[in-house]
C-alpha positions as CSV (number, residue, x, y, z in Angstrom):
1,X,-65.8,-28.3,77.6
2,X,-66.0,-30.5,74.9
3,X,-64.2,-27.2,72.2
4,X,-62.3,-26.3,75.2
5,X,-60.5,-29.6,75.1
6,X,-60.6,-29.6,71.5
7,X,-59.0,-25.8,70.9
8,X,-56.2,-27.1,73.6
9,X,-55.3,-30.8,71.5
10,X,-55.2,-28.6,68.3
11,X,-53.2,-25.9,70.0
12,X,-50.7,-28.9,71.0
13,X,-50.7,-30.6,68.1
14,X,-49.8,-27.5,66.2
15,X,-47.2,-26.5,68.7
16,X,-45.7,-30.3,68.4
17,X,-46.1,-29.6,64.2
18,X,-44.3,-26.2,64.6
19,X,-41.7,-27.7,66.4
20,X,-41.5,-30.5,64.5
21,X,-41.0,-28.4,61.2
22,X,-38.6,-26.4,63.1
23,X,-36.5,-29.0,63.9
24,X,-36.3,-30.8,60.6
25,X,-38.5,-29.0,57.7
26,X,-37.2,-25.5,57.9
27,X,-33.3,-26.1,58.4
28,X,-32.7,-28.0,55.2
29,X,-35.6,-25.0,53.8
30,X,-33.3,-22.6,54.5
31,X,-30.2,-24.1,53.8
32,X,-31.4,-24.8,50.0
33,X,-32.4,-20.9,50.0
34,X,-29.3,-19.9,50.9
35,X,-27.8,-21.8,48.4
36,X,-29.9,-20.8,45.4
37,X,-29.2,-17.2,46.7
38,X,-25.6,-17.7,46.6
39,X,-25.9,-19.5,43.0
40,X,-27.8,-16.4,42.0
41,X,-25.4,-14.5,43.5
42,X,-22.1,-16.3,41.9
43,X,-24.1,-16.5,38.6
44,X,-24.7,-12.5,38.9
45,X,-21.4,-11.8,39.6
46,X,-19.6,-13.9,36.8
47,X,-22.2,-12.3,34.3
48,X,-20.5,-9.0,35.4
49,X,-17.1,-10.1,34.7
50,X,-18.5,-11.7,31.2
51,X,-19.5,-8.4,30.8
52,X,-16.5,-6.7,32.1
53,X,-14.5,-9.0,29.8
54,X,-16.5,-8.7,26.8
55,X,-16.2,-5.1,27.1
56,X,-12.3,-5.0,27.4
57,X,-12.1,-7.8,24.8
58,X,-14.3,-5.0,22.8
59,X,-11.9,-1.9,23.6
60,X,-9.1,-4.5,22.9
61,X,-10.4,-5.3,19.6
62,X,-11.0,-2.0,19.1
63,X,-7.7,-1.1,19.6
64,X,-6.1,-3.8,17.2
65,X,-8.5,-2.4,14.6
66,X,-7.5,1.2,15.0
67,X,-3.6,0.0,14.7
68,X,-4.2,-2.4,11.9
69,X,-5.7,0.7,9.8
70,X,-2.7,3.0,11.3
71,X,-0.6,0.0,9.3
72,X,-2.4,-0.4,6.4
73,X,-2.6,3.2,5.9
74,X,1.3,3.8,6.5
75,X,1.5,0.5,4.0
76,X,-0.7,2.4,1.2
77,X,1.3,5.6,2.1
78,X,4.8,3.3,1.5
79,X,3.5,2.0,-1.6
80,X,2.2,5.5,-3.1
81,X,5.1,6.7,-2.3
82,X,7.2,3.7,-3.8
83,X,5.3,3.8,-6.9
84,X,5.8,7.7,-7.4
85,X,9.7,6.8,-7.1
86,X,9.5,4.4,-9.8
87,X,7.3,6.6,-11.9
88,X,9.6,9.4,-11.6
89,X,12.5,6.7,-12.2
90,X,10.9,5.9,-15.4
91,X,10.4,8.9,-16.4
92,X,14.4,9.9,-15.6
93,X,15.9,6.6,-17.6
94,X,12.7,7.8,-20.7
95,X,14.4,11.4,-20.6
96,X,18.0,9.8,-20.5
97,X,17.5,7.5,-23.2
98,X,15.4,10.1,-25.1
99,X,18.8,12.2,-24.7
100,X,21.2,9.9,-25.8
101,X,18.6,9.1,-29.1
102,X,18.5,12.4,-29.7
103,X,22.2,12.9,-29.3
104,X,22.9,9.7,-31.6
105,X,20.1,11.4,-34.1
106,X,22.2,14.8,-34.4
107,X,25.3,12.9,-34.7
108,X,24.2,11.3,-37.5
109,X,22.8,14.2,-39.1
110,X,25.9,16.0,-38.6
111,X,27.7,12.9,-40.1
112,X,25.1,13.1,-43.2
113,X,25.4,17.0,-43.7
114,X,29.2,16.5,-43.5
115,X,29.1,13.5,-46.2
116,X,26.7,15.7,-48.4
117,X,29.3,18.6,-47.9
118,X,31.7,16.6,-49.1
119,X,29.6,15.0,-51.9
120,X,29.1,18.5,-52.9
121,X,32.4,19.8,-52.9
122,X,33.3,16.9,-54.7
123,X,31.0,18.1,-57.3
124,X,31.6,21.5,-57.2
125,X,35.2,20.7,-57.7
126,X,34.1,19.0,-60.7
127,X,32.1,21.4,-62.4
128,X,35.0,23.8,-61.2
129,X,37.1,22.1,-63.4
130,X,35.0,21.7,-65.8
131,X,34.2,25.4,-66.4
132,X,37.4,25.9,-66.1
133,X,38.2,23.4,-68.9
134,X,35.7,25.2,-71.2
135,X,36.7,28.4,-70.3
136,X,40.6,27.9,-70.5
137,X,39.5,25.6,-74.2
138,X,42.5,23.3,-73.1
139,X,41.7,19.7,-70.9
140,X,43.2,20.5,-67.3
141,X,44.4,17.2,-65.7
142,X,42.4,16.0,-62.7
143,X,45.8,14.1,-61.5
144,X,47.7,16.9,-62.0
145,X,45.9,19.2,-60.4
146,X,44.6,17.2,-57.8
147,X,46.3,19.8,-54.8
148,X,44.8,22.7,-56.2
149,X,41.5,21.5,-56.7
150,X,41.1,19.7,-53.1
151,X,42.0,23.3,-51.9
152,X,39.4,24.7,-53.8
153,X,37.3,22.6,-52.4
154,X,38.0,23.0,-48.9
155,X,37.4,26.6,-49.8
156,X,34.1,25.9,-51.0
């Protein structure tokens, strides 16, 4: 009888301990478990809007990069095409001023040929009357015959 007895205090006591863990070991147990599950839970779920963020900060990113190269390309495009216009610009006011050079450069030829023409002339008119002078054997007047020698020489 002596177990017997013994068995039934250990069976009471643990029933009392059961009960007595029930009652004030197991609630605040389970009350912490429930909240590091719902920490875990609120941690889980703001990692997954971290990551839901980073990845539209990403695709956001991603789309400033893709229109800062659409403007630095259409910038490059501008300024290619800017410098061609001043290029060809240069090479307009170059042909222009090559033109007018040119045009100055035959003027003053002209004006050379037309003062060696007359230089000529001038001489021609001159031996002119000189031959004529030794051919005639009498001294012809320059003075006097000043209007028939200038129309010999605009003849000539």
């Amino acid at each position: 009888m002596n177990m017997n007895m013994t068995i039934l205090g250990q069976i009471i006591s643990f029933i009392i301990f059961v009960y007595l863990c029930m009652k004030y070991v197991w609630p605040p147990l389970t009350a912490a478990l429930a909240e590091r599950q719902k920490k875990i839970a609120e941690g889980l779920d703001a990692a997954d809007k971290a990551a839901r963020e980073l990845e539209d900060a990403q695709q956001s990113v991603e789309a400033a990069l893709q229109e800062s190269k659409a403007q630095a390309a259409t910038l490059i495009e501008q300024a290619n095409k800017r410098a061609s216009q001043i290029v060809d610009e240069a090479k307009e006011t170059a042909q222009a001023e090559a033109d007018r050079i040119k045009a100055a450069a035959a003027a003053d030829v002209e004006q050379e040929v037309n003062r060696a023409k007359e230089a000529l002339r001038a001489q021609v008119a001159t031996l002119v009357v000189a031959g004529a002078e030794k051919i005639l054997g009498a001294s012809i007047d320059v003075n006097n015959h000043k209007e028939l020698v200038d129309k010999l020489a605009a003849e000539l």
